[in-house]
Wavefront OBJ file of the C-alpha trace (Angstrom):
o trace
v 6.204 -7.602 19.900
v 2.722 -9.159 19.701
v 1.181 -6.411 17.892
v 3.666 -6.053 16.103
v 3.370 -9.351 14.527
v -0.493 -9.317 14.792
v -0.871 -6.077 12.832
v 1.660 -7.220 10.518
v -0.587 -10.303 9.375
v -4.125 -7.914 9.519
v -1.982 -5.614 7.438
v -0.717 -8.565 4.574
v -4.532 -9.659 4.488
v -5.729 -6.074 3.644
v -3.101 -5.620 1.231
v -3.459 -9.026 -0.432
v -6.934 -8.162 -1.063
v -6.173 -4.990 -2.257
v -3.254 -5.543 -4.494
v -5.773 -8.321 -6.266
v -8.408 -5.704 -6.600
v -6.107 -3.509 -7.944
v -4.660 -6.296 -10.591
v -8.372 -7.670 -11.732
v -9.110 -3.629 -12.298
v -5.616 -2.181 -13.935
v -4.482 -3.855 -16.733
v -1.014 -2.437 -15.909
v -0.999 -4.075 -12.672
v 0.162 -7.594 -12.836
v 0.827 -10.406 -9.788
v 3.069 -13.443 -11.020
v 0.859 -15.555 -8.554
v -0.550 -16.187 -4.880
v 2.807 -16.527 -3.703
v 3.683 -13.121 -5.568
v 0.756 -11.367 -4.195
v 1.464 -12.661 -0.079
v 4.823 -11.413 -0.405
v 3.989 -8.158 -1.919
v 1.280 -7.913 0.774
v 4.121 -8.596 3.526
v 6.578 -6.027 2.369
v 3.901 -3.432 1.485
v 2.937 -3.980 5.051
v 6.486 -3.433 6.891
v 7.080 -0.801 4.019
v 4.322 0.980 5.466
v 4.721 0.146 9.302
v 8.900 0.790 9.156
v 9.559 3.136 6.564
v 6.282 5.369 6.231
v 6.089 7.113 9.729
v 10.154 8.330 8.725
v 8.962 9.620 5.784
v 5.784 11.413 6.541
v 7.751 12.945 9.700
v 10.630 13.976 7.361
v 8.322 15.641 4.841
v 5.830 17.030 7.165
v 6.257 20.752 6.530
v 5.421 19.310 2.638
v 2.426 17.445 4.059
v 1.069 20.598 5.841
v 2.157 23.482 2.672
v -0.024 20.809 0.308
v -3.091 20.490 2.921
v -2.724 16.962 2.994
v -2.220 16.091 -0.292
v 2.128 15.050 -0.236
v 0.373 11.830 1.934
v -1.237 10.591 -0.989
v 2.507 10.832 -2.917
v 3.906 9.265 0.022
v 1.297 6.304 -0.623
v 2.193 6.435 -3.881
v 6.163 6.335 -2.987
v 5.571 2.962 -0.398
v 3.414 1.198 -3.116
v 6.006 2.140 -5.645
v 9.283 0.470 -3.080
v 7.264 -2.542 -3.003
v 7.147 -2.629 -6.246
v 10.876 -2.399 -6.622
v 11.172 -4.681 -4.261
v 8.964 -8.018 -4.956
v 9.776 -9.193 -8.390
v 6.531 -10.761 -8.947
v 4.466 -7.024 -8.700
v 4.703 -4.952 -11.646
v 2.845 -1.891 -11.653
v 3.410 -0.536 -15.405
v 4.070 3.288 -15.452
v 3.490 6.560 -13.756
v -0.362 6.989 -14.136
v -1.204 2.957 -13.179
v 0.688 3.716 -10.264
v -1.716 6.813 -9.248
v -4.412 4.154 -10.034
v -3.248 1.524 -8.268
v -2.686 3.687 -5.559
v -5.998 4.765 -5.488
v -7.812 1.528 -5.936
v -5.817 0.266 -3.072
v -6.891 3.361 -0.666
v -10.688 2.914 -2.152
v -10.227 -0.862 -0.663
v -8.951 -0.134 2.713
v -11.560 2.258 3.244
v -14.034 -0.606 2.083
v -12.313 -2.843 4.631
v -12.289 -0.383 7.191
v -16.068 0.595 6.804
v -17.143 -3.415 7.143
v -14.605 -4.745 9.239
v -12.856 -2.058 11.451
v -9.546 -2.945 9.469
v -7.262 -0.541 7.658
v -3.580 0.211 6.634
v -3.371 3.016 4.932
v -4.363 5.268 7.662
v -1.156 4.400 9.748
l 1 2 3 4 5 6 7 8 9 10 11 12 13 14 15 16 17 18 19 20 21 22 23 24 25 26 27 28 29 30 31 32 33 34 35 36 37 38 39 40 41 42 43 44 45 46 47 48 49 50 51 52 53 54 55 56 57 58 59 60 61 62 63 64 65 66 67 68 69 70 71 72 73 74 75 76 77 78 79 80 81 82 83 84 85 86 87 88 89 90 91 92 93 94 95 96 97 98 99 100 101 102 103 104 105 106 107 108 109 110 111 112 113 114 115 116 117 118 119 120 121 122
């Protein structure tokens, strides 16, 4: 239960970061406030810790036929829930979504480079 909880606050961290990245370089990104932003963080987190492993098991043969390339639509799906989800995110149509999506990936792999610290790759 401890790593649960301490990989749930390294994970809110990296996506705080990134979701503000992603808002300062998408226009159609926007984050009603700090307090927007650590809750979208939060539930992007458990979204991807809960939900994600269900849903890259579930479309695996998907994930294999495209070589790879259904995970980055399955990144695309959990960033999308959280956006449902946290009133204070709005990510503003199909195509800022891909961007946001990608900005967010370009960040973790930032993170992970300097710091060891990453979410999207579990």
């Amino acid at each position: 239960m401890m790593e649960f909880g301490r990989r749930l606050v390294l994970s809110t961290a990296v996506n705080v970061v990134a979701l503000v990245v992603a808002a300062w370089a998408l226009s159609g990104v926007a984050v009603d406030g700090w307090g927007a932003v650590i809750v979208a963080g939060i539930v992007f987190g458990l979204v991807n810790m809960l939900l994600k492993p269900v849903i890259k098991l579930l479309a695996l043969p998907l994930i294999l036929l495209t070589l790879g390339v259904a995970l980055f639509l399955i990144n695309m799906l959990m960033l999308a829930l959280t956006d449902w989800i946290v009133g204070g995110l709005v990510i503003d149509g199909f195509w800022t979504l891909v961007g946001a999506t990608i900005v967010m990936w370009l960040v973790n792999v930032l993170l992970e480079a300097l710091f060891g610290v990453s979410e999207w790759g579990k």
